[in-house]
C-alpha positions in Angstrom: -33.0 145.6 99.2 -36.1 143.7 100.7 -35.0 141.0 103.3 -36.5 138.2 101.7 -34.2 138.4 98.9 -31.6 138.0 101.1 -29.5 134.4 101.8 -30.2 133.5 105.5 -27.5 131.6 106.8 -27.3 130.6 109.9 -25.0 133.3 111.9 -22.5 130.7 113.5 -22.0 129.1 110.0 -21.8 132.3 108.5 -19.3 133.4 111.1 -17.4 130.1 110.7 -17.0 131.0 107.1 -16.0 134.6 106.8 -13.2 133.6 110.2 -12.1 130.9 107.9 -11.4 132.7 105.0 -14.2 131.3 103.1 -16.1 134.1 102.7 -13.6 137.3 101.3 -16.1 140.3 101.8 -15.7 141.8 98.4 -18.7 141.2 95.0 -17.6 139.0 92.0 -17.4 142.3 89.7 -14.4 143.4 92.1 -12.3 140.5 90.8 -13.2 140.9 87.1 -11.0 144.5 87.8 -8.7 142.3 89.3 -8.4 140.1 87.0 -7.9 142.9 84.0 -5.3 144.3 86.6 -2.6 141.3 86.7 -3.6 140.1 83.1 -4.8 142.6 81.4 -3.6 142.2 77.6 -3.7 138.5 78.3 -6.7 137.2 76.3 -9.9 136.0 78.3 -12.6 135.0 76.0 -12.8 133.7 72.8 -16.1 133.5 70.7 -16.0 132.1 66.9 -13.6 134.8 65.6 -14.4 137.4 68.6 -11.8 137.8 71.0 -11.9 139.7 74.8 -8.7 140.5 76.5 -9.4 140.6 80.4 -9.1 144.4 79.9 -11.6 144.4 77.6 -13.9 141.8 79.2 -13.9 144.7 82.5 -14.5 147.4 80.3 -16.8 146.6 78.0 -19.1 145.0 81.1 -18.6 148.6 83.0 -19.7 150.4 80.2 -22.6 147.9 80.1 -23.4 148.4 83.4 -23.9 152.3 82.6 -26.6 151.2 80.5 -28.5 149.2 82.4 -28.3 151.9 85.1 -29.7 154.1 82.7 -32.2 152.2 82.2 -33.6 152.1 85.4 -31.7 148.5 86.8 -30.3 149.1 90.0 -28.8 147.1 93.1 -31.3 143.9 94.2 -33.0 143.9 91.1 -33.6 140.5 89.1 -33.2 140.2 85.7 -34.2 136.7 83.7 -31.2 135.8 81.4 -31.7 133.3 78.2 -29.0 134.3 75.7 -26.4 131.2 74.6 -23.6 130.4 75.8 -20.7 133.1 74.0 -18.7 136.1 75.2 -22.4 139.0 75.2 -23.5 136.4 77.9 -20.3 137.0 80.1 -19.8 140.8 79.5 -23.9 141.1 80.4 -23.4 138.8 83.4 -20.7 140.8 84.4 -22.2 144.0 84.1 -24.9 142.6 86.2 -22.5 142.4 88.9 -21.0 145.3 88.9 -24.4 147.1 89.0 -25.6 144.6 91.9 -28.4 143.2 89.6 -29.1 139.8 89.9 -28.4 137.7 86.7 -31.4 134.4 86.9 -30.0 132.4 84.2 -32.7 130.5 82.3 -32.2 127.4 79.9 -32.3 128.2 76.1 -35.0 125.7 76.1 -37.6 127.1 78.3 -40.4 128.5 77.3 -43.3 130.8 78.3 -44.7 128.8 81.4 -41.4 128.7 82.8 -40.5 132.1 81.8 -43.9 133.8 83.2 -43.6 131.3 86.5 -39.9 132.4 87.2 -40.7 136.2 86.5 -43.4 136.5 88.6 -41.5 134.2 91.6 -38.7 136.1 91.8 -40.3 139.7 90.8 -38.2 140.0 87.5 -37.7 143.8 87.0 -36.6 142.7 83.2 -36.3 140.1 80.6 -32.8 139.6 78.6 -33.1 137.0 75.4 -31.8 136.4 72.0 -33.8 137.7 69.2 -33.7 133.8 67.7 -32.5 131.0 68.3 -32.8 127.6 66.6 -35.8 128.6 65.3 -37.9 129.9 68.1 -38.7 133.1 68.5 -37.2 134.2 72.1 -38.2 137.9 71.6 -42.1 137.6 71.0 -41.9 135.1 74.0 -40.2 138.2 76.1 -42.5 140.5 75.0 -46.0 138.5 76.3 -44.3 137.7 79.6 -43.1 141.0 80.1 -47.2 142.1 80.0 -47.2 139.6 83.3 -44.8 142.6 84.9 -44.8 145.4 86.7 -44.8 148.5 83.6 -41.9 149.3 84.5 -40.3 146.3 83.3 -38.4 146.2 80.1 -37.6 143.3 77.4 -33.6 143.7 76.7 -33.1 141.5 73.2 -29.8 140.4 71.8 -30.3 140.5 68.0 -30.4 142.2 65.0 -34.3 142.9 64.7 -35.5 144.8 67.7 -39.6 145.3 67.9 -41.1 148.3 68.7 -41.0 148.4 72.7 -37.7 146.6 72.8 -34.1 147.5 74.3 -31.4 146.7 71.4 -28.7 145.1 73.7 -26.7 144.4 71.0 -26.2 147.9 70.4 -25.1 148.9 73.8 -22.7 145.6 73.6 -21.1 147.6 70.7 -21.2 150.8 72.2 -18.3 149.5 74.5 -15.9 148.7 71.7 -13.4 150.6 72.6 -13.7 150.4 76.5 -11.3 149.8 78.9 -11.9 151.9 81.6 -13.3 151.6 84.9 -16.0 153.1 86.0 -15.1 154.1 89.5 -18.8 155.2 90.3 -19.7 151.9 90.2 -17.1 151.4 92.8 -19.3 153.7 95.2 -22.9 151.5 94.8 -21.2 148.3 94.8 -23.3 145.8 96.1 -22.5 144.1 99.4 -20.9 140.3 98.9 -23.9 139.0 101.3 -26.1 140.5 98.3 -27.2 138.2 96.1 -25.2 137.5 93.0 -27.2 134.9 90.7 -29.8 132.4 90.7 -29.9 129.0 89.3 -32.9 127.0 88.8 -33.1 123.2 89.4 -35.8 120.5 89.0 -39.5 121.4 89.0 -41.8 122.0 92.0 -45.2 122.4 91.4 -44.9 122.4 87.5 -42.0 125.4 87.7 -38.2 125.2 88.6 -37.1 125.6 92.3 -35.0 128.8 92.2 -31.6 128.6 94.2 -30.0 131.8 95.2 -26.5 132.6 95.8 -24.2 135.5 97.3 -21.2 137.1 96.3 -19.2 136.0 99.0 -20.7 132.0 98.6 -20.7 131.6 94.7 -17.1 133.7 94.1 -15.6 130.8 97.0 -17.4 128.1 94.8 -15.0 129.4 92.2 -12.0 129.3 93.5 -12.7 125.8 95.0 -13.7 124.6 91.3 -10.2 125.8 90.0 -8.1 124.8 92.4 -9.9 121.2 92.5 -9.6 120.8 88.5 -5.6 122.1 88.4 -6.9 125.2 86.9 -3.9 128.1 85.9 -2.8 130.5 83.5 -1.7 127.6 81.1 -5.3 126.6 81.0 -8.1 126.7 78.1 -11.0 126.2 79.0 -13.6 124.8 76.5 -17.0 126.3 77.2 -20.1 124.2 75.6 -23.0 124.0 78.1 -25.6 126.4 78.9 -24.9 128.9 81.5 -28.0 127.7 83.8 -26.3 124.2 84.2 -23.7 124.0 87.3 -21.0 122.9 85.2 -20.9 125.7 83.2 -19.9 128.7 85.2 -17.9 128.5 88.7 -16.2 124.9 87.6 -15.6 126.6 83.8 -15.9 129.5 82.5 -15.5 131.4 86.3 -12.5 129.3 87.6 -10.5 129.7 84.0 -10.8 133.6 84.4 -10.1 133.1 88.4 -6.6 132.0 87.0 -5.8 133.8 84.3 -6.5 131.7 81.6 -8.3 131.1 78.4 -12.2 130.4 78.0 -13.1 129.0 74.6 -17.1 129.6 74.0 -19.7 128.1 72.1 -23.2 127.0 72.1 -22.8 123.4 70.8 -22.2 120.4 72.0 -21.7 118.5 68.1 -18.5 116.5 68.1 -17.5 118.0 64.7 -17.5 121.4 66.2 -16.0 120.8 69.4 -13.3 119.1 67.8 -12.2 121.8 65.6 -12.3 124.0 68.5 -10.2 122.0 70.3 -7.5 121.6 67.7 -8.1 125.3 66.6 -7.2 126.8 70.3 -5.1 124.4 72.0 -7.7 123.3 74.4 -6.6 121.6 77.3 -9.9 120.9 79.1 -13.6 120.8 78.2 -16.8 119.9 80.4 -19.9 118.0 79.5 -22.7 115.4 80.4 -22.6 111.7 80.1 -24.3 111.5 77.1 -22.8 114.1 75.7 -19.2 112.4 75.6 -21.0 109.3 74.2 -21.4 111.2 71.1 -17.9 112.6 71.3 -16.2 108.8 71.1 -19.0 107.5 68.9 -17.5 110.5 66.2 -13.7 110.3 67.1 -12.7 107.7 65.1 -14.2 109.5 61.9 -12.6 112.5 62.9 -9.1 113.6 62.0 -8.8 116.8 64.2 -5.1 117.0 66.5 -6.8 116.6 69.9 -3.3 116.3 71.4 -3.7 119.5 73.3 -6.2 118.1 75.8 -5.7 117.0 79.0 -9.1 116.9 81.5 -12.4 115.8 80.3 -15.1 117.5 83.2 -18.2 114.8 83.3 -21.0 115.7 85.8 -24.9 115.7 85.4 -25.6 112.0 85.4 -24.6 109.0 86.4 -21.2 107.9 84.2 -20.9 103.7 83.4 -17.5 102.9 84.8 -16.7 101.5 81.5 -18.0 104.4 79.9 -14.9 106.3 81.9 -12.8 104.2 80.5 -13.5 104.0 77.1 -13.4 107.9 77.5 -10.0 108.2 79.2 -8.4 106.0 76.2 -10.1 107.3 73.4 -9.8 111.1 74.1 -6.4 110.2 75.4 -7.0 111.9 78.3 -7.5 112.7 82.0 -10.9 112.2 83.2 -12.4 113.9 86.1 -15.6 113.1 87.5 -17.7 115.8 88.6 -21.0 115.4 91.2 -22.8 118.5 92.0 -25.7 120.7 92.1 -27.2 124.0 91.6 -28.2 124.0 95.3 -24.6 124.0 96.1 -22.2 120.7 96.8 -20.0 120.4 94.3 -17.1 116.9 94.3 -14.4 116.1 91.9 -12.1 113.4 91.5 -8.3 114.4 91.2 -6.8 115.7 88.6 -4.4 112.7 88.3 -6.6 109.7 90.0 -5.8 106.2 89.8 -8.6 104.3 88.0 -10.3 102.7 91.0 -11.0 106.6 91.5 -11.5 108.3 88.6 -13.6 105.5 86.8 -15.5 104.3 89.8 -16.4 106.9 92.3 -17.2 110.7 92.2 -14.7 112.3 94.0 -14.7 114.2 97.1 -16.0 117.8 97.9 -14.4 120.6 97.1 -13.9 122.5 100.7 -12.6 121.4 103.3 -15.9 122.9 105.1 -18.5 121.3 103.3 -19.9 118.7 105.7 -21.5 115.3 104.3 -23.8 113.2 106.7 -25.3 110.1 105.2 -28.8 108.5 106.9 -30.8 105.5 106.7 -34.6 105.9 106.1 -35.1 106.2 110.2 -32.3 109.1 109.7 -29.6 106.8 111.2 -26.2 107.6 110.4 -24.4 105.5 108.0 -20.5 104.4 108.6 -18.2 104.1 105.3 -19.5 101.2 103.2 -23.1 101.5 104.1 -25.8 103.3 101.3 -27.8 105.9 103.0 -29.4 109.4 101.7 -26.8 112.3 101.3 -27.6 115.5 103.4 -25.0 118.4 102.7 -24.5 122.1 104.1 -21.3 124.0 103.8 -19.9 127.4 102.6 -21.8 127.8 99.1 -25.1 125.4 99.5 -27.2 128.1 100.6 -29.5 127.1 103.1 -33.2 127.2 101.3 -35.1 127.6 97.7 -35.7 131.2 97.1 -39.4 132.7 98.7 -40.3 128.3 98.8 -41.2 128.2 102.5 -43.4 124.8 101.6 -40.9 123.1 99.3 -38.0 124.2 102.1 -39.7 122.2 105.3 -39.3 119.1 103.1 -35.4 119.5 101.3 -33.8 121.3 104.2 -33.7 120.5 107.6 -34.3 123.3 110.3 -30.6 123.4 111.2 -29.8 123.8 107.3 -29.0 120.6 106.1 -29.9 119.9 102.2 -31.7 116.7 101.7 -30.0 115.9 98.2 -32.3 112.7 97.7 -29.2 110.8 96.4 -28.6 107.1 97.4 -24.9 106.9 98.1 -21.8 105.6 100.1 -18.4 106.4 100.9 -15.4 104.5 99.9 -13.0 103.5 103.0 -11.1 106.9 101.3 -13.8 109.0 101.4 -14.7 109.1 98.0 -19.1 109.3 96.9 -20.3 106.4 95.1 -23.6 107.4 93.5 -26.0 104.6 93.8 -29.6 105.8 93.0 -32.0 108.2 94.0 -34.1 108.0 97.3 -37.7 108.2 95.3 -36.6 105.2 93.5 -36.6 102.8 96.6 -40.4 102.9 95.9 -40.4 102.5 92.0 -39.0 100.1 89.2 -35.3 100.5 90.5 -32.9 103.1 90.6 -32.5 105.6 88.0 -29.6 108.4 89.2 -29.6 111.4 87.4 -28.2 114.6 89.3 -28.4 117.9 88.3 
């Protein structure tokens, strides 16, 4: 593996991290073996009318990871990953990790500039996409970025139709059927946890996304920081409808429901008539979406005669939420709500589980480790006391600290003892609690316009 695709943190953080049990030592595709150990029959993914015990979740991604192997994929490579959100995502994700390739999940609604961009920035050794989806042809975009590419790189496609050139990954899905066993030699080239395990991308640079790049050991703690913040157990069904590239989706969903043994409910849509009948259908007792998102939800309920009884949290991160908009949600989904701040770059804050109002409605919780540090400056880079608005600079235990090979774009978002300069206008309540209040760009426009990733 070629040091630059390796996470430098600084060595007394990284120390601090590992001494404080932070850090485990041991790559996410360990645990998914763990998991199948302890829960094994228990089912762990549910797709439409496709359902995944744990067991089968383990196998059929460690008989994908054969494949890939076979295919030439091997420890430190990169692979971009546009397929929707459903259970062939999570069993290729998975497989990634066991091989110690590194899944860089792309939004279903990029297209070729982004694709080629992101390929040639992080060195892609191959593309992974569905054949279609609504309406676009995915696969004949894989196949002109893949000419971009080394020749040795390969378009993987997730469909029914394969072109001439192409890997059916469909059909190796389905050659696992009947798997449930683990390959032990994958055991012997497991990649180390300060590999990396997954990129995210976030904004746009330049005119292509900034590419944030975590490890094992700092995504996997992410994960169980997410499910022990949202109440997470083996009682809980989780309701899966955003994109995998979005922070919401994975370590606070999908990743901290299997982290605790319970049930992850998938689909690609966000339409209120289809996550209702999910919800009814499965017993779903917490879901995770945007702002806007939920808008539609309550604008829908009252037509809607679906038993949403089984609910309890409602997840909402990714902009700004009205504090009357938290309201009206709480009472008209008669349920929880949880507010959720965070980032692909790494802070992540919720609001508790059971928060009084004053909380839950009006703030956006606190972070999710105890070693995640917060320091908020004035423009002169001041600090702020409790009360007072000031940028928010982070660093902690899974904000890695820098964009992937962005030496430029790093002097100006990170600060040379690792800070991240989030850009965010906020303050802290006399508790503790962030108050979003605007962006830092906006102090020089029309007002302030907070959106966070």
């Amino acid at each position: 593996m070629r040091i630059d695709d390796m996470v430098q943190w600084a060595p007394d953080l990284a120390r601090q991290y590992r001494l404080g049990g932070c850090w485990r030592g041991r790559p996410l595709g360990d645990y998914l073996w763990d998991h199948a150990d302890r829960w094994g029959p228990r089912i762990a993914l549910v797709d439409g009318d496709r359902t995944l015990t744990y067991r089968e979740l383990a196998g059929r991604a460690d008989n994908l990871a054969g494949h890939l192997a076979a295919l030439g994929l091997t420890r430190g490579d990169r692979v971009l990953l546009q397929v929707p959100t459903g259970w062939e995502l999570m069993v290729v994700t998975f497989a990634c990790w066991r091989l110690g390739v590194v899944p860089v999940m792309m939004s279903m609604p990029h297209r070729e500039y982004e694709f080629a961009a992101v390929a040639a920035h992080v060195d892609a050794a191959a593309v992974i996409v569905t054949e279609r989806w609504r309406g676009f042809d995915h696969q004949a975009m894989a196949h002109r970025v893949i000419t971009t590419l080394p020749a040795s790189a390969r378009v993987l496609v997730l469909g029914d139709r394969v072109r001439p050139g192409g890997v059916n990954l469909r059909a190796l899905l389905a050659d696992g059927d009947d798997a449930t066993t683990r390959h032990r030699w994958l055991d012997d080239i497991a990649p180390d946890s300060s590999d990396l395990a997954l990129m995210l991308l976030c904004g746009a640079s330049g005119g292509m996304p900034r590419v944030v790049a975590h490890t094992h050991d700092d995504y996997e703690y992410a994960v169980r920081c997410c499910a022990e913040a949202g109440a997470f157990d083996s009682d809980t069904v989780h309701l899966g409808v955003l994109p995998a590239g979005h922070f919401l989706a994975l370590a606070p969903g999908i990743l901290a429901t299997l982290h605790s043994g319970g049930r992850a409910v998938l689909t690609a849509s966000t339409r209120p008539e289809v996550v209702f009948e999910a919800i009814a259908a499965h017993g779903v007792t917490v879901t995770a979406t945007l702002p806007q998102v939920a808008v539609r939800w309550l604008e829908q309920r009252t037509f809607s005669r679906r038993n949403l009884s089984s609910l309890r949290f409602v997840h909402i991160g990714g902009a700004t939420l009205a504090p009357t908009t938290a309201a009206h949600i709480a009472t008209t989904l008669h349920c929880q709500l949880q507010q959720v701040y965070g980032m692909a770059e790494g802070l992540i804050c919720y609001t508790p589980p059971h928060a009084p109002h004053h909380i839950a409605h009006h703030t956006q919780g606190k972070p999710i480790s105890p070693h995640d540090e917060l320091h908020i400056i004035d423009t002169h880079g001041n600090p702020q006391p409790p009360g007072h608005t000031g940028e928010l600079l982070t660093r902690g235990p899974y904000t890695p600290p820098g964009y992937h090979n962005a030496p430029t774009q790093n002097t100006t978002s990170y600060t040379p003892d690792g800070w991240y300069r989030t850009g965010d206008l906020v303050h802290l309540t006399p508790d503790g609690n962030i108050v979003i209040t605007g962006r830092v760009k906006d102090l020089i426009g029309s007002g302030w316009d907070r959106t966070h990733r």
